[in-house]
C-alpha positions as CSV (number, residue, x, y, z in Angstrom):
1,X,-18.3,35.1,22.6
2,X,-18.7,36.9,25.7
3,X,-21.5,38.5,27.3
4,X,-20.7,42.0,27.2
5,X,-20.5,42.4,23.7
6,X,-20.2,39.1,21.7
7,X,-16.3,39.8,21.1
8,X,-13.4,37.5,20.8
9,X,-10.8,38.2,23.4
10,X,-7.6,36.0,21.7
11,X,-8.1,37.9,18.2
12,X,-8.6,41.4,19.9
13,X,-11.9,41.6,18.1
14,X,-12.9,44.0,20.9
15,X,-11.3,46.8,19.6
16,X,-12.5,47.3,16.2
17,X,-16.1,46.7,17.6
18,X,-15.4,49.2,19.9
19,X,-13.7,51.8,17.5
20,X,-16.8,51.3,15.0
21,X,-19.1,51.8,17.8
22,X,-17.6,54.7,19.2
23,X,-17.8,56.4,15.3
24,X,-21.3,55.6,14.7
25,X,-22.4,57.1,18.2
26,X,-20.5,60.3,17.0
27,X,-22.4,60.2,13.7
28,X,-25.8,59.6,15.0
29,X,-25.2,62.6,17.4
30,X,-23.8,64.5,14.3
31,X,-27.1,63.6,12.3
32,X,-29.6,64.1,15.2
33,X,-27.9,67.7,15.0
34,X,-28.9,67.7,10.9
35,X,-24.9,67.8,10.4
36,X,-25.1,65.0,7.7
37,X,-21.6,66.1,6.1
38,X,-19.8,65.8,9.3
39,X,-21.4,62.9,9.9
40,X,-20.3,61.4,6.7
41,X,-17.2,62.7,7.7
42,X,-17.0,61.1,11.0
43,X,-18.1,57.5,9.8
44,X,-15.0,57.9,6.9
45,X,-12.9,58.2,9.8
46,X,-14.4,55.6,11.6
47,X,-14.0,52.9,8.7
48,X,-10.0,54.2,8.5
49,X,-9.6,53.9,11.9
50,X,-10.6,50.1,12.1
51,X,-9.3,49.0,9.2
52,X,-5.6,50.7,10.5
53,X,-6.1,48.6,13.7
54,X,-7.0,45.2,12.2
55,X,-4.2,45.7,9.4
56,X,-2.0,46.2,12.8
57,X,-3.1,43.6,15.1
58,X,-0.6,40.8,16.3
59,X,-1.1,37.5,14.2
């Protein structure tokens, strides 16, 4: 693990962490905003966009 983010450089763990972080900082804006659909919306998204990445990732 490193120290800027506990991540696993030789899987590529950084990117998902990244991806899902990215999401939820959009949702949390979206809900501070009382835009709880879109926010919903947005962490849907977020979830696909992971799971496409790790499903792609170099074995």
């Amino acid at each position: 693990m490193s120290a800027g983010g506990g991540t696993n450089s030789v899987d590529g763990g950084a990117v998902p962490r990244e991806l899902a972080r990215h999401y939820r900082q959009l949702a949390d804006e979206l809900l501070a905003e009382g835009r709880f659909s879109e926010a919903a919306d947005t962490l849907r998204a977020g979830l696909l966009a992971v799971e496409e990445r790790i499903r792609h990732r170099p074995a």
